[in-house]
C-alpha positions as a Markdown table, in Angstrom:
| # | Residue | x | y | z |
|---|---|---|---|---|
| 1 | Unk | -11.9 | 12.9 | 11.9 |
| 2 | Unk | -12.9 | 15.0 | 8.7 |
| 3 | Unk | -13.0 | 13.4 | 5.1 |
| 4 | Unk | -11.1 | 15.7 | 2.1 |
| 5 | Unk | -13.9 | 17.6 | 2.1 |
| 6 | Unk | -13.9 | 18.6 | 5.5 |
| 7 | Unk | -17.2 | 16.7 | 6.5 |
| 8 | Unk | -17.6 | 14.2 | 9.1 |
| 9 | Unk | -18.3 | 10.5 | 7.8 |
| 10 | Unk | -21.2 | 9.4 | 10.2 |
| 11 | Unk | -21.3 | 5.6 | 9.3 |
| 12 | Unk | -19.0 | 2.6 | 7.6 |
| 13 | Unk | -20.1 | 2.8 | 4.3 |
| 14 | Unk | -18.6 | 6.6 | 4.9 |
| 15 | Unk | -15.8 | 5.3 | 6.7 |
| 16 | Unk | -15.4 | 3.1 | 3.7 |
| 17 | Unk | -16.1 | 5.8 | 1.4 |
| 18 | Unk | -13.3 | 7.9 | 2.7 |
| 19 | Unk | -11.0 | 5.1 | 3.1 |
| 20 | Unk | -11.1 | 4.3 | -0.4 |
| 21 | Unk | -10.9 | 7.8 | -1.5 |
| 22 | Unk | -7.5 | 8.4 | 0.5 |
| 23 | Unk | -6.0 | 5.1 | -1.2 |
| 24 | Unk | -7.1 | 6.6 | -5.0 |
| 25 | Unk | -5.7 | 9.6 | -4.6 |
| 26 | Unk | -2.2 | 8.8 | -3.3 |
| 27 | Unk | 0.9 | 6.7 | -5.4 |
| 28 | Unk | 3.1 | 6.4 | -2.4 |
| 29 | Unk | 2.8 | 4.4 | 0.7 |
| 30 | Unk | 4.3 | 3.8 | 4.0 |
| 31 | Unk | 5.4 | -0.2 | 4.3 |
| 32 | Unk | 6.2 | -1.3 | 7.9 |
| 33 | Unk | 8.2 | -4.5 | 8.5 |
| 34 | Unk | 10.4 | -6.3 | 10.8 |
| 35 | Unk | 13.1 | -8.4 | 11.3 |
| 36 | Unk | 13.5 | -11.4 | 12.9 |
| 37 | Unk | 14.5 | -9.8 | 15.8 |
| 38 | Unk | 11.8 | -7.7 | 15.5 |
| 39 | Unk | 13.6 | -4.3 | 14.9 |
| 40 | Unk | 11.2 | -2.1 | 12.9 |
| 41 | Unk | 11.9 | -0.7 | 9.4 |
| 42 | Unk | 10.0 | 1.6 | 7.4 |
| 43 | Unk | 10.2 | 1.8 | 3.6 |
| 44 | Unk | 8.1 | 4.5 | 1.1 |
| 45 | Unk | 6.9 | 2.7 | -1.6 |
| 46 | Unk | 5.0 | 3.2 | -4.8 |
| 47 | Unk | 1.9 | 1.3 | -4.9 |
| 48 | Unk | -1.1 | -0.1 | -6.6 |
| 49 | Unk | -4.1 | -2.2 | -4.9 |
| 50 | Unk | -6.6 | -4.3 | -5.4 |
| 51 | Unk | -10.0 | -4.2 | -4.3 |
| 52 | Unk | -8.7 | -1.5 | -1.6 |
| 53 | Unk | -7.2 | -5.0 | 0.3 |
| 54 | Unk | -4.7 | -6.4 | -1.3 |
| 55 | Unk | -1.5 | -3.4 | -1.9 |
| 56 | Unk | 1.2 | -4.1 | -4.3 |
| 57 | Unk | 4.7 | -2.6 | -4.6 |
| 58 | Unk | 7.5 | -3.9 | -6.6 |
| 59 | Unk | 11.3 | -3.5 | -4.7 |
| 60 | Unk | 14.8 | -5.8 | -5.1 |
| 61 | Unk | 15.0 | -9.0 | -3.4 |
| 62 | Unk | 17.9 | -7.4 | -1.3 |
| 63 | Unk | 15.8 | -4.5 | -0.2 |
| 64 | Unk | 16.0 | -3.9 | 4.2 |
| 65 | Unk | 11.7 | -4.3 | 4.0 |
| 66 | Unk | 11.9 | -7.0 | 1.8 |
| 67 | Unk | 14.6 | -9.3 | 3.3 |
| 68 | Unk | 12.2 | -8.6 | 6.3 |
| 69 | Unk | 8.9 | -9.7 | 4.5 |
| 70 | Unk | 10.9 | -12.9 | 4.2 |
| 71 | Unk | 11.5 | -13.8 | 7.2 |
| 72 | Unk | 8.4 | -12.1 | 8.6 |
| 73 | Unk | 5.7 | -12.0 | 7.1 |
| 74 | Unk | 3.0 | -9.6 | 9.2 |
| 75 | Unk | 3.5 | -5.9 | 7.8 |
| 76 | Unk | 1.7 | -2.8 | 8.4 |
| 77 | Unk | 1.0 | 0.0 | 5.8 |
| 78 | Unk | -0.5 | 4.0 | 5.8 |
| 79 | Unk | -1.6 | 5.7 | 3.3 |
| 80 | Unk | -1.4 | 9.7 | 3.6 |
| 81 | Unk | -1.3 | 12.8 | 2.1 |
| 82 | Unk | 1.7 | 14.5 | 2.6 |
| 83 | Unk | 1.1 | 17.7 | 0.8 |
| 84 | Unk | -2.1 | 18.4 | 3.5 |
| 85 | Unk | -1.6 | 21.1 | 6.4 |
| 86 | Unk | -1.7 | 19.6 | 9.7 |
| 87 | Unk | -4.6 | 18.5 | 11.1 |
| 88 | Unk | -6.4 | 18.1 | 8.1 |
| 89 | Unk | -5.0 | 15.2 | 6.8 |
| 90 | Unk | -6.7 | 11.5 | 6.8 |
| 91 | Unk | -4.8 | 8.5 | 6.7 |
| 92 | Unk | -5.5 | 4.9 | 6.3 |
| 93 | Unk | -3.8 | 2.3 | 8.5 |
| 94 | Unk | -3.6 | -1.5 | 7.8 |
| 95 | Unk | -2.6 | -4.8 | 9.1 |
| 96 | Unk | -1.4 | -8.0 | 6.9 |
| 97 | Unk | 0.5 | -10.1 | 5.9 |
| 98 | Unk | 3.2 | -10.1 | 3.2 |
| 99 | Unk | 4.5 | -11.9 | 0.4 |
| 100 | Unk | 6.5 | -12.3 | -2.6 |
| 101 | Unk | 4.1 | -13.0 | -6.1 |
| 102 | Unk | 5.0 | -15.8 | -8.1 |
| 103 | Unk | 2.7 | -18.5 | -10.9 |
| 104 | Unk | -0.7 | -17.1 | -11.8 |
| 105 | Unk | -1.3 | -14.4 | -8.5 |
| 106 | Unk | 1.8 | -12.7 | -10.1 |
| 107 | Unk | 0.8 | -12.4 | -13.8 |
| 108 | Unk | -2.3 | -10.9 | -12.5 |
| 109 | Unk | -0.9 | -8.7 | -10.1 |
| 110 | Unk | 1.2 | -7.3 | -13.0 |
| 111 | Unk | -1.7 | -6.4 | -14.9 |
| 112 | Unk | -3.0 | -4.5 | -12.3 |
| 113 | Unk | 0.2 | -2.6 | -10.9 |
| 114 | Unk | 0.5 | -1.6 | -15.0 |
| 115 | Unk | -2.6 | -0.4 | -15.4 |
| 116 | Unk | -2.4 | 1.9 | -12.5 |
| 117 | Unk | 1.2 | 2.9 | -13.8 |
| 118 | Unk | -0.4 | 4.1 | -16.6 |
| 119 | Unk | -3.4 | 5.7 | -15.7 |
| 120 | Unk | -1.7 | 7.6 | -13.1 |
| 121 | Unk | 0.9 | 8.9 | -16.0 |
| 122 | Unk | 3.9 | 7.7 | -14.2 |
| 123 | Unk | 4.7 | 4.9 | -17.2 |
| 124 | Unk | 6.1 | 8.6 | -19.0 |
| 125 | Unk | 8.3 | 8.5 | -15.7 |
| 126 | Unk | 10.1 | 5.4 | -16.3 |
| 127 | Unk | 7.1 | 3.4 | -14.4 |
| 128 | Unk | 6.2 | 1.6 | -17.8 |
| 129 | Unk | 4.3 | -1.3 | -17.9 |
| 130 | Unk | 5.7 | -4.5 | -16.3 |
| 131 | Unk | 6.3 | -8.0 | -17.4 |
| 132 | Unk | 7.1 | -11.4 | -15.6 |
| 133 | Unk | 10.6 | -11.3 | -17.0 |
| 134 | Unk | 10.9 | -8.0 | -14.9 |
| 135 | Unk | 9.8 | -9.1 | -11.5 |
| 136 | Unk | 11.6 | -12.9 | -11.6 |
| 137 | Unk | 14.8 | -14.1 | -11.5 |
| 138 | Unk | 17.8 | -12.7 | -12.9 |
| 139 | Unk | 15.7 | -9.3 | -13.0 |
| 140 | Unk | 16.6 | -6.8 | -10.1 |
| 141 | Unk | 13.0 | -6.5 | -8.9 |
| 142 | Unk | 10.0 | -8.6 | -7.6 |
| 143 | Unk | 6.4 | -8.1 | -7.3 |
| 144 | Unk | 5.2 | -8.5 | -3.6 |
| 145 | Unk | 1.9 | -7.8 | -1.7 |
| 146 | Unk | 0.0 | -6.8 | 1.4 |
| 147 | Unk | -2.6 | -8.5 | 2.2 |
| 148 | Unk | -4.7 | -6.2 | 4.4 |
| 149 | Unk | -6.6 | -7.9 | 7.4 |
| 150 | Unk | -8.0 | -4.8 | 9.0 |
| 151 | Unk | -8.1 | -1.6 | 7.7 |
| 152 | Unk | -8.1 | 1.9 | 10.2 |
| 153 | Unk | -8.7 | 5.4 | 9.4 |
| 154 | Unk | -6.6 | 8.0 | 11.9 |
| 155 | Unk | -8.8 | 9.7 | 14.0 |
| 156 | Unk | -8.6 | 12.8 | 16.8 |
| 157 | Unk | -6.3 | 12.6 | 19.0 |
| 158 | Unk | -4.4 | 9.9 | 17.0 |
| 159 | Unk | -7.6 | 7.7 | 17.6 |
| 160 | Unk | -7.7 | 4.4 | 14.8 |
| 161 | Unk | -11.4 | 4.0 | 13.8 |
| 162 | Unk | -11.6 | 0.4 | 11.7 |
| 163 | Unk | -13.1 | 0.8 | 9.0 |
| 164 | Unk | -14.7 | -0.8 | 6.3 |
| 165 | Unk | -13.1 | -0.1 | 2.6 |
């Protein structure tokens, strides 16, 4: 596995290095779920994080992925490039659990998936800055989050490397 730079990290404060590096530089990610019966579902989703563990998206109740959260709550996420040729990209994997915001965890989440709306420049693309009254009932959205457990980094060979972030 090579970082952006093309260099090989050689410890975990590189692996975390890199990991954190990939999550910075990308606005979508990949949001695995399942129902109860276990059938898979995978949903792009625009996201903001904090502390590189706990990922935040916001999507409608009735959403496939969130009707899934739901009912269960262990999701997995990546986090790619898409634009890199292949074989030189580096993505992060993680395990968690999910959940829908509400009370104090959700006004504070809201801060946070503002303030990377903003400094990303995407609140000039409709992603303004978001309120309570936005994310709760009757509004057509809610705030949920990912909770990562364990966090990977794709390797050679499709190896998964944990790593630290």
């Amino acid at each position: 596995m090579v970082d952006h730079r093309g260099e090989k990290p050689d410890d975990r404060q590189g692996l975390g290095a890199l990991v954190r590096g990939i999550v910075d530089s990308n606005l979508y990610m990949t949001l695995a779920t399942a129902d109860a019966e276990g059938r898979p579902w995978a949903s792009p989703v625009w996201f903001a994080h904090e502390g590189y563990r706990d990922f935040l998206w916001v999507s409608g109740p009735e959403a496939r992925h969130s009707r899934n959260v739901e009912i269960r709550t262990e999701v997995a996420l990546v986090v790619f490039d898409s634009t890199a040729a292949p074989g030189d990209a580096a993505a992060v994997y993680a395990e968690g659990r999910g959940e829908e915001l509400e009370g104090d965890e959700l006004e504070r989440a809201i801060r946070t998936y503002s303030r990377r709306s903003e400094a990303t420049g995407l609140a000039a693309l409709g992603l303004a800055a978001w309120g309570a009254a936005d994310v709760t009932a009757p509004a057509r959205h809610r705030l949920y989050r990912a909770t990562a457990s364990t966090h990977f980094l794709l390797g050679g060979d499709d190896e998964r490397i944990e790593a630290i972030p």
